[in-house]
C-alpha positions in Angstrom: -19.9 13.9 50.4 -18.2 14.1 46.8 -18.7 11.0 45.0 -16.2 10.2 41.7 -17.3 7.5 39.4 -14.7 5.8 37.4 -15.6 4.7 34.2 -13.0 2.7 32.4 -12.8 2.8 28.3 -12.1 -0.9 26.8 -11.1 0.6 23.3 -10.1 -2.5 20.8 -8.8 -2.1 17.6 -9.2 -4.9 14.9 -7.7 -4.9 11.8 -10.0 -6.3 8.8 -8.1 -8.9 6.7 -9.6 -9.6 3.6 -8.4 -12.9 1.4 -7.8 -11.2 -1.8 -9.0 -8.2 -3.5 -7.8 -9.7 -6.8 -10.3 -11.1 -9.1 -8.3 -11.8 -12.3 -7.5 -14.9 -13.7 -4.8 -15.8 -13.6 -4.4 -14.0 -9.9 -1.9 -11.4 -9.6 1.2 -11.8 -7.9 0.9 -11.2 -4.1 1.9 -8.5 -1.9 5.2 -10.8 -0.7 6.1 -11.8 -4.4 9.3 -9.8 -6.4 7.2 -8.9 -9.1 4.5 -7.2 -6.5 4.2 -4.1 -8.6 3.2 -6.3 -11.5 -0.7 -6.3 -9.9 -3.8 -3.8 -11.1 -4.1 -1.1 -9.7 -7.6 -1.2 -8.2 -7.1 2.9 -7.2 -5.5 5.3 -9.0 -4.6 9.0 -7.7 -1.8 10.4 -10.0 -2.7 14.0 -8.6 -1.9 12.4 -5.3 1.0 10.4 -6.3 -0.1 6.9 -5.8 -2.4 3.5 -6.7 -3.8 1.2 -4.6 -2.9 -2.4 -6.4 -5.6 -5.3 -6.2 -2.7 -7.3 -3.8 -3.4 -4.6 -1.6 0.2 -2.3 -2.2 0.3 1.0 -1.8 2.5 2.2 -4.8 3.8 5.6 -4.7 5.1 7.7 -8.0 8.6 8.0 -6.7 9.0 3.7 -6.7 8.3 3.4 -2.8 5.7 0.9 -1.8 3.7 0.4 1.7 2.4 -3.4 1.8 -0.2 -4.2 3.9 1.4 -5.7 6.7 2.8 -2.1 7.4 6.1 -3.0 5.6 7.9 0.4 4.2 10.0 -0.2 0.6 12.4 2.7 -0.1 11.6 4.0 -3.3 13.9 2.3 -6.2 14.0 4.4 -9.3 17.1 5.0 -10.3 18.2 8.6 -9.4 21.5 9.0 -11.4 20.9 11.3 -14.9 22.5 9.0 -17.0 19.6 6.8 -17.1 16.8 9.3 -17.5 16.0 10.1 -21.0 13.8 12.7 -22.4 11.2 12.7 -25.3 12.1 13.8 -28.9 
């Protein structure tokens, strides 16, 4: 008589949520704020292209930003060569 166990896999997955990583005083501004990029960067990988900021963003060198609730921001640095200038 063949016998087949059945073994079921309860896989959770949980999702730390931490307060703040911002220390400063006053606080930064938070990841839903306008002036989110305005936070220090508690990571920076410029070889990478991006810094983790202490309101937990993800800012990436072309202007696009993931916050932490999973939340995708197009990049927003202006693209038209009018409004790049170059050094002397």
């Amino acid at each position: 008589m063949d016998t087949v166990t059945s073994r079921s896999t309860h896989i959770t997955t949980q999702r730390k949520t931490t307060a703040t990583m911002c220390q400063h005083q006053p606080p930064c501004p938070t990841a839903d704020s306008a002036d989110r990029e305005a936070a220090h960067p508690v990571a920076h990988f410029p070889e990478q292209g991006w810094s983790l900021l202490c309101n937990g963003v993800l800012l990436f060198e072309d202007t696009g930003e993931l916050l932490p609730d999973g939340e995708i921001i197009a990049p927003h640095r202006p693209l038209d060569s009018r409004s790049i200038t170059t050094a002397a």
